[in-house]
C-alpha positions in Angstrom: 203.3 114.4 -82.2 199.9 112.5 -81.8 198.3 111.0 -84.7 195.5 112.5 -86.8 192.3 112.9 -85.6 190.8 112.6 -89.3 192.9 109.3 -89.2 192.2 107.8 -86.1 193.6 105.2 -83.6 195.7 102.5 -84.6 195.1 99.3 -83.8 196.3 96.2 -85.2 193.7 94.4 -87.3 194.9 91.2 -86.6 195.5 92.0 -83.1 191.5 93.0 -83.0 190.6 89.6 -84.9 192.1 87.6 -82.0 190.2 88.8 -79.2 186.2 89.1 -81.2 183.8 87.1 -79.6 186.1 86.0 -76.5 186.4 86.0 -72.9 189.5 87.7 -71.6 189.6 85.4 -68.6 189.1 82.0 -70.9 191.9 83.9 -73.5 195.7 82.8 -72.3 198.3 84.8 -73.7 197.6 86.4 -76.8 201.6 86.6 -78.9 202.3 89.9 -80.9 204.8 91.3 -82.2 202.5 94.6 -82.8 204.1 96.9 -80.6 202.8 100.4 -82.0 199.3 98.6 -81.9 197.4 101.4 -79.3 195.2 99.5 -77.1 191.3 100.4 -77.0 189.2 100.0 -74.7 187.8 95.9 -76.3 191.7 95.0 -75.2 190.7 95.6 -71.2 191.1 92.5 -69.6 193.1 90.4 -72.0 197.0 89.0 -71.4 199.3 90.3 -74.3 202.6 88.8 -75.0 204.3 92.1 -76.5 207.3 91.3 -78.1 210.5 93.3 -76.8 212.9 91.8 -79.1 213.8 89.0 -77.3 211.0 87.3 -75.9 207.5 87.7 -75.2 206.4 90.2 -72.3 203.1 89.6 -70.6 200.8 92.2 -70.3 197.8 92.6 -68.5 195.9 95.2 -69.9 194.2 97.6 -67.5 191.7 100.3 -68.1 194.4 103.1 -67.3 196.6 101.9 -70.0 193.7 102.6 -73.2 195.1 104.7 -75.2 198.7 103.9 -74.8 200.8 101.9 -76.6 201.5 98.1 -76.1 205.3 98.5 -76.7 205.0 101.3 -73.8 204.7 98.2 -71.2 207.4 95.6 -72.9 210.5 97.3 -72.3 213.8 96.3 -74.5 216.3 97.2 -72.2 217.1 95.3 -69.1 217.6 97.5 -65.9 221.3 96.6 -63.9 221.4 98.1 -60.8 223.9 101.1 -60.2 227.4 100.7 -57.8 230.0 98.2 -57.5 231.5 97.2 -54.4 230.2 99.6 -52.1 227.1 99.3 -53.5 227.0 95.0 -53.0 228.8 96.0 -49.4 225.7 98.4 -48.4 223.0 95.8 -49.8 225.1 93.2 -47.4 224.6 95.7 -44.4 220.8 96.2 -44.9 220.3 92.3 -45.5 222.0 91.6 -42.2 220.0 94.2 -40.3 216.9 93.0 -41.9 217.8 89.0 -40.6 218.7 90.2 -36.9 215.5 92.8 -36.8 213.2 89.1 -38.0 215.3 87.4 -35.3 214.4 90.0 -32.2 210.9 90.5 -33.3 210.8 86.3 -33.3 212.9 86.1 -29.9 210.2 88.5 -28.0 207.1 87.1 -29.7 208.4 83.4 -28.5 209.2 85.2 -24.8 205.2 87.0 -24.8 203.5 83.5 -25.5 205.8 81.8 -22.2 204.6 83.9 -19.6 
């Protein structure tokens, strides 16, 4: 469900205090732990470490992501890949291919500039 209308955006105060009267390019990384903070359209430009429980994520923010949460771009869990064996065995296999496909394209470049 979307918040109020009668109520309005939230936005961290203290979050809003931090960036008045600066440059986002001069600002480093702002720290907060306000992830249900929504970010408005002053935030555009600005470098938010978002809290994910851990440690601080940076986050630039972008005009697409007004609107949104900040939480929405520090994720809390960490992503570890699918597959076991066959899946390292098959990663092996493309990395291989990958090496000896550099290796031909660097062999006929080298055999263009001798003749």
């Amino acid at each position: 469900m979307t918040r109020s209308l009668k109520k309005g955006p939230y936005v961290d105060e203290r979050l809003l205090k931090k960036i008045a009267g600066k440059k986002p390019l001069e600002t480093g990384v702002i720290k907060t732990w306000a992830r249900a903070s929504q970010i408005s359209p002053e935030m555009v430009g600005f470098t938010f470490g978002v809290h994910n429980g851990k440690t601080h994520l940076d986050v630039l923010v972008t005009e697409d992501m007004v609107g949104h949460r900040l939480g929405e771009f520090s994720l809390t869990r960490k992503f570890t890949k699918h597959g076991g064996k066959m899946q390292k065995e098959l990663e092996q296999k493309k990395k291989e291919a990958e090496i000896a496909a550099a290796q031909a394209a660097k062999s006929s470049a080298s055999d263009s500039k001798k003749k």
